[in-house]
SELO-729244 format. One record per residue: residue number from 1; residue in three letters; chain; x, y, z of N, C-alpha, C in turn. Coordinates in steps of 0.1 Angstrom, whole numbers, plus 2048, in hexadecimal, padded with zeros to 3 digits. Each point is the difference from the previous one (the first is absolute). Example, Ala and Ser with C-alpha at 12.3 -4.5 7.8 and 13.67 -1.06 7.14 Angstrom:
BEGIN
1, Ala, A, 884, 7C7, 84E, 7F7, 80C, 800, 809, 80C, 800
2, Ser, A, 7FC, 80B, 7F9, 809, 80B, 800, 7F8, 80B, 808
***
This chain:
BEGIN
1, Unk, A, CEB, 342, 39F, 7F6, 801, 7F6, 805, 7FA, 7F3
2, Unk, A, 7F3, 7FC, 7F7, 80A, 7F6, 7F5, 7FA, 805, 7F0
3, Unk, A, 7F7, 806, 806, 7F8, 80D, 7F4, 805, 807, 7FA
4, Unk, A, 802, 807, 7FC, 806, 811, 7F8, 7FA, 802, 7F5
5, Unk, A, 7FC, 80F, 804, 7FA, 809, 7F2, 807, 80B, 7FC
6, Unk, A, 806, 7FE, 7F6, 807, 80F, 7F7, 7F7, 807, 7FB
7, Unk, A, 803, 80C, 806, 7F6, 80D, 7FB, 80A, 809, 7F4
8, Unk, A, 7FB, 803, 7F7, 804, 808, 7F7, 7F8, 809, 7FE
9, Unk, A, 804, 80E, 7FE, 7F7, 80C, 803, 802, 802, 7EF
10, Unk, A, 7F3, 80A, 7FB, 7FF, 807, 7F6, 809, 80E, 800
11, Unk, A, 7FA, 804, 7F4, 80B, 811, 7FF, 7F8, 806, 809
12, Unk, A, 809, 809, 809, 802, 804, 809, 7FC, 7FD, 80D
13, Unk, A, 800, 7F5, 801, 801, 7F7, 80D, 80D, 802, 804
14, Unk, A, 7FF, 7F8, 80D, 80D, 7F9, 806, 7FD, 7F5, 808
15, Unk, A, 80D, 7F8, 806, 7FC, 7F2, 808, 7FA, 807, 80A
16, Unk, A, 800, 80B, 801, 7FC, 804, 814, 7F2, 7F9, 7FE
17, Unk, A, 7F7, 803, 7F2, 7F1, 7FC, 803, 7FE, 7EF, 801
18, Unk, A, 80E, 7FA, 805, 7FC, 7F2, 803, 7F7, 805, 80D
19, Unk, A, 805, 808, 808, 7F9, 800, 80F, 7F4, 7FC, 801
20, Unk, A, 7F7, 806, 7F7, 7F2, 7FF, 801, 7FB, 7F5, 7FA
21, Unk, A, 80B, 7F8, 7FA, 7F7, 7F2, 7FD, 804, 7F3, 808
22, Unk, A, 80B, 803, 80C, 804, 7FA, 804, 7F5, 7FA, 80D
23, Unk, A, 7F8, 806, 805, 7F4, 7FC, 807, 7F9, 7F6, 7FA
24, Unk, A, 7FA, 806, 7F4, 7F6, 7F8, 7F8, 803, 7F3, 7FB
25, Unk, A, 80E, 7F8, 802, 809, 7FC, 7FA, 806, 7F7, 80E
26, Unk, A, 7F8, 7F9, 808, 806, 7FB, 80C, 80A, 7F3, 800
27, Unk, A, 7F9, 7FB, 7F6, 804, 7F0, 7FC, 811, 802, 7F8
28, Unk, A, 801, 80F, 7FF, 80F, 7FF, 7F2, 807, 807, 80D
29, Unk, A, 811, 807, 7FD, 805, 805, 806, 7FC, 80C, 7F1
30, Unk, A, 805, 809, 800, 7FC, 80C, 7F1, 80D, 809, 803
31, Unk, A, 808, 800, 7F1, 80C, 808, 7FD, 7FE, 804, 7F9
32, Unk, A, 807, 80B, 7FE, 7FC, 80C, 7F2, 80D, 7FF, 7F8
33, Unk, A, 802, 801, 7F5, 807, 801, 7F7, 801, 811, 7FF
34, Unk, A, 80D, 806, 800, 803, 80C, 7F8, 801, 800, 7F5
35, Unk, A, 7F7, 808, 7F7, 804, 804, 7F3, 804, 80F, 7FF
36, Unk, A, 80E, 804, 7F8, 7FD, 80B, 7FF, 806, 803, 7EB
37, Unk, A, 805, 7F6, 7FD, 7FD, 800, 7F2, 7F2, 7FD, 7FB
38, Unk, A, 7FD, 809, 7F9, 7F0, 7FF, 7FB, 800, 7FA, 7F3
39, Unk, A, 809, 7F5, 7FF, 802, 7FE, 7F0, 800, 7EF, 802
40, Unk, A, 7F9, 7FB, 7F7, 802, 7F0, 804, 80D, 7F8, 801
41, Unk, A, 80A, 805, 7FA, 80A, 7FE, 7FF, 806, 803, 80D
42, Unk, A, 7FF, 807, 804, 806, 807, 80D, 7F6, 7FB, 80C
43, Unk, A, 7F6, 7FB, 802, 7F8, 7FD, 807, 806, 7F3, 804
44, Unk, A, 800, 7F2, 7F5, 803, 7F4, 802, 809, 7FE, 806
45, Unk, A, 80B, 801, 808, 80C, 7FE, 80B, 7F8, 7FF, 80A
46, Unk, A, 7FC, 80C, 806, 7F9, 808, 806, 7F7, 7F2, 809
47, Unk, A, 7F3, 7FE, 7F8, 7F9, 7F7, 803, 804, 7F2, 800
48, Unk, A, 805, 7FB, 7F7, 80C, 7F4, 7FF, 806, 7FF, 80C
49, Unk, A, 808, 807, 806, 809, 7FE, 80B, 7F7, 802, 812
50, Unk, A, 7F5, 809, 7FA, 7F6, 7FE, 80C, 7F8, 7F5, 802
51, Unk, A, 7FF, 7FA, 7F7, 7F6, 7F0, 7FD, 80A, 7F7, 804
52, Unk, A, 80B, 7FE, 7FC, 80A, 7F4, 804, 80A, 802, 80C
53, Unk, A, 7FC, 80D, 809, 804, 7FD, 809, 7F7, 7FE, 810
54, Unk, A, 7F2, 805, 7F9, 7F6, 7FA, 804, 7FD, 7EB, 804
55, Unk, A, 803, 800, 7F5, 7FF, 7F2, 7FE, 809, 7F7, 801
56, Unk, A, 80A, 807, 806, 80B, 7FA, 807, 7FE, 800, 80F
57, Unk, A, 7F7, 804, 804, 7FB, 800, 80D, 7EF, 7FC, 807
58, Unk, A, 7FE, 7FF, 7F2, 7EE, 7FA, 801, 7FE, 7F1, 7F9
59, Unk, A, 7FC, 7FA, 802, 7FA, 7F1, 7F9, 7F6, 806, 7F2
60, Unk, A, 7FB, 80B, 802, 7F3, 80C, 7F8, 802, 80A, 7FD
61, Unk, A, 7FC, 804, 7F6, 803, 811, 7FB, 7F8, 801, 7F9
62, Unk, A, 7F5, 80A, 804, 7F5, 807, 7F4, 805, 80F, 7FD
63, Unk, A, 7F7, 804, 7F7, 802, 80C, 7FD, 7F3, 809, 7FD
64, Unk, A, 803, 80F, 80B, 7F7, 806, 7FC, 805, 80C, 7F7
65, Unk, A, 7F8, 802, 7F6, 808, 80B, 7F6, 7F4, 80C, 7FE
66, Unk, A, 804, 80D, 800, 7F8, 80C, 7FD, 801, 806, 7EF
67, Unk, A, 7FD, 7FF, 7F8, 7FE, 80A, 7F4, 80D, 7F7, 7F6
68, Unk, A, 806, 80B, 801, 80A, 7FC, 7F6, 80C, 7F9, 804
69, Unk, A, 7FF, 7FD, 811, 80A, 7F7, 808, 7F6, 7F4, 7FA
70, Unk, A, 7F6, 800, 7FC, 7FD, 7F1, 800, 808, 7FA, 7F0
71, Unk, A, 7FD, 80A, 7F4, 809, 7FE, 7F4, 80B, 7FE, 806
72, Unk, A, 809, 809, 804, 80F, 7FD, 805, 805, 7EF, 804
73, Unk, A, 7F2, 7FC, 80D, 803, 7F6, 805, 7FE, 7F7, 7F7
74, Unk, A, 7FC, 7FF, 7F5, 7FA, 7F5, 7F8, 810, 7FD, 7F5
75, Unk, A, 805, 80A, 801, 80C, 7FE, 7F8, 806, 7FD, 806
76, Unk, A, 808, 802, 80E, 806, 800, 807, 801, 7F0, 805
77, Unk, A, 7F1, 7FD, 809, 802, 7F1, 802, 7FD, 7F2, 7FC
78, Unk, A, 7FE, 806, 7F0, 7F9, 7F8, 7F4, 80B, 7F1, 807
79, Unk, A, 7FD, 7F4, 7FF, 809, 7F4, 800, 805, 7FE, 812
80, Unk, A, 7FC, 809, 809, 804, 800, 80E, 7F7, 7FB, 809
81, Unk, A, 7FD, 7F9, 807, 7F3, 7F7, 80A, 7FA, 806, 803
82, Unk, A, 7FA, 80B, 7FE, 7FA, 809, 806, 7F3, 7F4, 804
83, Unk, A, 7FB, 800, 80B, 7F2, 7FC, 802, 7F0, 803, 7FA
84, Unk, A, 803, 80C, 804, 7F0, 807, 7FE, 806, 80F, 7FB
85, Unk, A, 7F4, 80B, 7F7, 801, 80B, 801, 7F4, 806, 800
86, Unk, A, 800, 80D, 804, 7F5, 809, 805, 7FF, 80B, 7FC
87, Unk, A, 7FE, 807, 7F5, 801, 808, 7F7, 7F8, 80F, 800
88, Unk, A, 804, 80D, 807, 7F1, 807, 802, 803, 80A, 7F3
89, Unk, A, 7F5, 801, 7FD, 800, 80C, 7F0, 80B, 7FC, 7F7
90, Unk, A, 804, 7F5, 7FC, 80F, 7FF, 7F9, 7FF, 800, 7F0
91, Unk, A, 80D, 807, 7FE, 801, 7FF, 7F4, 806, 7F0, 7F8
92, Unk, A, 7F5, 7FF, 7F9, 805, 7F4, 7FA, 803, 7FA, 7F3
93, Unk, A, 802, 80D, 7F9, 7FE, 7FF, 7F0, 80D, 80E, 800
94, Unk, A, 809, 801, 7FE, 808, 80D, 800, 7FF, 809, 7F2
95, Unk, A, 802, 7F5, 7F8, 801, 805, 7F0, 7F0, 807, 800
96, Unk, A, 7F6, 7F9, 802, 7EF, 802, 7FE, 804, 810, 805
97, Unk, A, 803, 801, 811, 800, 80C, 806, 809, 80E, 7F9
98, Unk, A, 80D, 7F9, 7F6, 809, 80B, 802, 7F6, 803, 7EC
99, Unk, A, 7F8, 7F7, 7F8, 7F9, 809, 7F8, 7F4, 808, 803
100, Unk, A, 7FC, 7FA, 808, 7F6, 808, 805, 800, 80B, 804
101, Unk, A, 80B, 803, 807, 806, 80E, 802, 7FE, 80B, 7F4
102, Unk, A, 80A, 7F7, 7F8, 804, 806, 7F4, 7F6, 803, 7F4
103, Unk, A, 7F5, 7F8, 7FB, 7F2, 805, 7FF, 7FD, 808, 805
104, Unk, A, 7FB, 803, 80A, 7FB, 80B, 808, 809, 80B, 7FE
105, Unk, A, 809, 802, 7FD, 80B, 80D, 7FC, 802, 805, 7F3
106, Unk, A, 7FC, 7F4, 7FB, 7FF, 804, 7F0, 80E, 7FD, 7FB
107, Unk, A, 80E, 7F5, 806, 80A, 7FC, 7FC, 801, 7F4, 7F9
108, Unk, A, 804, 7FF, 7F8, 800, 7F4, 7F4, 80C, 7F9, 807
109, Unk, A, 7FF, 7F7, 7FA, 811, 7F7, 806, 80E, 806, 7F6
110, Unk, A, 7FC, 806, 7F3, 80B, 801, 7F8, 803, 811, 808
111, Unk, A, 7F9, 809, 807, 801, 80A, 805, 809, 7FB, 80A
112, Unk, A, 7FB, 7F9, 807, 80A, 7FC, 810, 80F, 7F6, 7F8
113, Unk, A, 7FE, 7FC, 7F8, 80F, 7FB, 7FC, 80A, 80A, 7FD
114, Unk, A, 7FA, 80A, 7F6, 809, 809, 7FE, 802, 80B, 80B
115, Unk, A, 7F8, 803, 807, 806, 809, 80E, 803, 7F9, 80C
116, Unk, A, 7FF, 7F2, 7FE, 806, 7F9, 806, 7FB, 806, 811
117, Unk, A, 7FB, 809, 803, 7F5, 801, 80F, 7F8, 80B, 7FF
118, Unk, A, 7F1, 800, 804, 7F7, 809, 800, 7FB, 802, 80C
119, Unk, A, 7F9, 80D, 802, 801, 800, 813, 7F1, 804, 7FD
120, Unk, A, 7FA, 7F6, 802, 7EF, 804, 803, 7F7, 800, 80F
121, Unk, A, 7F9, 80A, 801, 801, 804, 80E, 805, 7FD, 80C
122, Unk, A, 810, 803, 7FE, 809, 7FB, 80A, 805, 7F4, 802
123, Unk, A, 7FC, 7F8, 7F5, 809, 7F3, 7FF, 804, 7FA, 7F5
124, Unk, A, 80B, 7FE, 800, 80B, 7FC, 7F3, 7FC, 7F4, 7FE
125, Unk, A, 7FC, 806, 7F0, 7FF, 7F3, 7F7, 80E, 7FD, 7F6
126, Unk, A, 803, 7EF, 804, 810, 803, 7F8, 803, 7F3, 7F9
127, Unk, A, 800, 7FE, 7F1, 801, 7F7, 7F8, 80D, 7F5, 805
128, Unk, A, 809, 805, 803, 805, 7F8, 80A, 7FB, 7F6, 808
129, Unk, A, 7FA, 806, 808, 7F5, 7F9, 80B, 7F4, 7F8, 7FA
130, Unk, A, 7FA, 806, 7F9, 7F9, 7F2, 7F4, 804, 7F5, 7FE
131, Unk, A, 80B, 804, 7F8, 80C, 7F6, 7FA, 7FF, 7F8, 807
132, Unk, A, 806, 7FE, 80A, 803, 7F6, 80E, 7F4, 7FB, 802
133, Unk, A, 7F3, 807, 804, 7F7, 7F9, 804, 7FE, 7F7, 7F6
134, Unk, A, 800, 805, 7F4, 7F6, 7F3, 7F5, 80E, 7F3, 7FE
135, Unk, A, 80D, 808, 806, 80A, 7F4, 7FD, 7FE, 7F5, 80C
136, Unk, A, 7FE, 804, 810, 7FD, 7F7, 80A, 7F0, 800, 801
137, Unk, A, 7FF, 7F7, 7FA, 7ED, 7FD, 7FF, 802, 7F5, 812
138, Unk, A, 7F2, 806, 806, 7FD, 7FE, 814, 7FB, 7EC, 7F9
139, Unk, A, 80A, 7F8, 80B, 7FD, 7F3, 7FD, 7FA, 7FF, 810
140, Unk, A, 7F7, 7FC, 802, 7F7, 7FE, 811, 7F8, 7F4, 801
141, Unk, A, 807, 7F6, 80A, 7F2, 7F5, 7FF, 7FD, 7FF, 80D
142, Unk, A, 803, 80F, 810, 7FB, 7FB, 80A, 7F1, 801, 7FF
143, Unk, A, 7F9, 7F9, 80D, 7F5, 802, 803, 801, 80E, 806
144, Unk, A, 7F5, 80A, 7F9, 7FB, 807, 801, 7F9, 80D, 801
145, Unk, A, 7FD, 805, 80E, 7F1, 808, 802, 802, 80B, 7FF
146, Unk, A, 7F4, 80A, 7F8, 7FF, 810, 7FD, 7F7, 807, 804
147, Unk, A, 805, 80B, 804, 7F5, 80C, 803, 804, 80C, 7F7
148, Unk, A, 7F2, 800, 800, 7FE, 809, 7F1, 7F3, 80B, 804
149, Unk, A, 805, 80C, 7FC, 7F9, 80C, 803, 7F6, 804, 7F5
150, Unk, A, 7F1, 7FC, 800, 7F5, 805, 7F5, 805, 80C, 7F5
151, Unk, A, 804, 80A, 808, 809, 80C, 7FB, 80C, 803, 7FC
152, Unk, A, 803, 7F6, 800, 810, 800, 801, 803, 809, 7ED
153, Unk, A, 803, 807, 802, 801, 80F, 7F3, 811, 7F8, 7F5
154, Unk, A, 804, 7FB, 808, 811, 7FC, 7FA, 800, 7F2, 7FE
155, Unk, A, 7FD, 7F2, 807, 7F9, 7F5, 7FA, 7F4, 7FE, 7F9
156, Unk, A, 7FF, 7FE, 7F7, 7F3, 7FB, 7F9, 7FC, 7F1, 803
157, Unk, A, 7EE, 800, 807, 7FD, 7EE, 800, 802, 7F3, 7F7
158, Unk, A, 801, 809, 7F6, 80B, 7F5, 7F2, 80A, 7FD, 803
159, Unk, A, 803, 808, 808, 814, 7F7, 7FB, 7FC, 7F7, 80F
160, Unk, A, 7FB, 805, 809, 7FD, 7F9, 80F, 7FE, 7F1, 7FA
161, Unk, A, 7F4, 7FE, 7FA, 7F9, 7FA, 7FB, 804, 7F2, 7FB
162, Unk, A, 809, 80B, 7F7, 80A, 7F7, 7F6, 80D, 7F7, 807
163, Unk, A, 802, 808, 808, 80B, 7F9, 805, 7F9, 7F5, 810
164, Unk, A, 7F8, 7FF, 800, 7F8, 7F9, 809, 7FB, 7F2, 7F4
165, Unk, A, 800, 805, 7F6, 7FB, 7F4, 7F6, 80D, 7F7, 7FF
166, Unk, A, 808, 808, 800, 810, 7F9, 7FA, 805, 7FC, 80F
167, Unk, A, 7FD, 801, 80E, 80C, 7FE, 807, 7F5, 7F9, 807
168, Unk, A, 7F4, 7FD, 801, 7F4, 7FB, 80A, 803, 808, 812
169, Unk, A, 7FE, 80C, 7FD, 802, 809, 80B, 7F6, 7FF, 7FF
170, Unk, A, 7FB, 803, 814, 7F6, 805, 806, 7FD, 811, 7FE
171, Unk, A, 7F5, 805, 800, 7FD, 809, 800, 7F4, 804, 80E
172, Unk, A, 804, 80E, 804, 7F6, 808, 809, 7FD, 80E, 7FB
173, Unk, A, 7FA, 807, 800, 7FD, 809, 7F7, 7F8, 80F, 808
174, Unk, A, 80A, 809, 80A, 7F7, 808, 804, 7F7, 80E, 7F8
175, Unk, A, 7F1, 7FA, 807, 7F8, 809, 7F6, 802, 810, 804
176, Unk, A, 801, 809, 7F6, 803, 80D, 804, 80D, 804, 801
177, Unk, A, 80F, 7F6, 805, 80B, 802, 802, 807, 803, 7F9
178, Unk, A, 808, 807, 7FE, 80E, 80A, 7F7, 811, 7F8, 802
179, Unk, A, 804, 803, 7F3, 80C, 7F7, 801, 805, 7FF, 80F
180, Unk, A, 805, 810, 803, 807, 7FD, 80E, 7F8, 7FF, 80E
181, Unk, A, 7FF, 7FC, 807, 7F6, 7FA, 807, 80A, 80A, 80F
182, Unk, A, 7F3, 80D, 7FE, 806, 807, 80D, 7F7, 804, 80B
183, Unk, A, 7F1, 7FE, 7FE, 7F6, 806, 806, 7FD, 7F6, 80F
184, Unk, A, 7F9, 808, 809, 801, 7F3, 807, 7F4, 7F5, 7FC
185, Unk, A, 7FA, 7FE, 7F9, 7F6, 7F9, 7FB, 808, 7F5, 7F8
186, Unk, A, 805, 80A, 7F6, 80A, 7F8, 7F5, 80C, 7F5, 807
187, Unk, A, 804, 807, 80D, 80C, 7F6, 808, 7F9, 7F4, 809
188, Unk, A, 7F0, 805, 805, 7FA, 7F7, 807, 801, 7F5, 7F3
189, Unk, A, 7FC, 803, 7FA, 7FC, 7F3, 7F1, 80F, 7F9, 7FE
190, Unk, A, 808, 808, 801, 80B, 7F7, 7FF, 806, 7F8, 80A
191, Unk, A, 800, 806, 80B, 801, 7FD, 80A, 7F9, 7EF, 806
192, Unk, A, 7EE, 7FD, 7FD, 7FD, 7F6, 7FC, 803, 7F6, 7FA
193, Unk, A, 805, 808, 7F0, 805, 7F6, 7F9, 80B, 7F9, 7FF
194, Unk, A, 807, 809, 806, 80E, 7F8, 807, 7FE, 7F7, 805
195, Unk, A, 7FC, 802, 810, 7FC, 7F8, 809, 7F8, 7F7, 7FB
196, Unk, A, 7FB, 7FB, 7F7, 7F7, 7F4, 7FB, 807, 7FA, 7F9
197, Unk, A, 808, 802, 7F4, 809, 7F9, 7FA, 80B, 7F9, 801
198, Unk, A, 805, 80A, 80F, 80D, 7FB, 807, 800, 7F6, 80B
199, Unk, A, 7F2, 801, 802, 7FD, 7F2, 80F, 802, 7F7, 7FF
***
């Protein structure tokens, strides 16, 4: 086989859920990448060393990325051959996401500098982690394709939008669907959309 697709899972994923796309997916061989640093910093090895050993063994390497594996991967294989990417619910604006949080909490940025981490509904917000993001700004010029959830409560169709204006990404857009795509309705739609973009 001369295909390959790196799977990168979101938070609280794992590579196990290459399984289920590895059907849909006939034309690639499909590997999953372990992440178990949740931190971009910690992530990029990770994916890095899954991509290029991939591609040491394929002529092709696309990438499919889930949520916030898809930010990860955009750092990670910024300048690497990637072929194609396939993006479902992804985060693609970090800084957009990590204020928006912080709006909604009612945290200022001069609040999170000086306590330097705030834990709002179970997830740490950490100037730190800002810092970095706004210091490694996501450089991306592969082709492509997204699936995007009507509902999606944690991406907004602006930033989708926006970064579809700036990178000439494809867009699919399921109506009714929620960031995490677990129903079986919601997995039929994805399921589809895989299989159409990957043929």
């Amino acid at each position: 086989m001369t295909k390959a697709l790196l799977y990168v899972h979101g938070m609280g994923g794992s590579a196990a859920e290459t399984e289920q796309f590895a059907s849909l997916c006939p034309n690639y061989e499909v590997i999953g990448a372990e992440i178990a640093d949740f931190t971009p910093w910690g992530a990029r090895e990770p994916i890095r060393s899954a991509f290029r050993s991939l591609h040491r063994q394929h002529h092709s390497v696309s990438l499919l990325a889930n949520s916030i594996g898809a930010y990860f991967s955009m750092l990670a294989l910024s300048g690497e051959p990637v072929e194609k990417a396939f993006f479902i619910s992804p985060v693609v604006d970090m800084e957009g996401l990590i204020l928006n949080m912080m709006a909604s909490a009612g945290i200022t940025e001069n609040e999170l500098r000086v306590q330097k981490e705030i834990t709002v509904s179970g997830t740490a917000l950490s100037w730190d982690y800002l810092s970095w993001v706004r210091a490694h700004p996501v450089r991306w010029d592969i082709p492509t394709q997204i699936l995007y959830a009507e509902n999606d409560a944690l991406i907004p169709r602006s930033t989708i939008d926006a970064f579809i204006a700036a990178h000439g990404a494809g867009l699919t857009v399921m109506p009714g669907g929620e960031h995490w795509f677990h129903t079986i309705e919601q997995l039929d739609f994805l399921s589809g959309w895989l299989a159409r973009v990957t043929s």
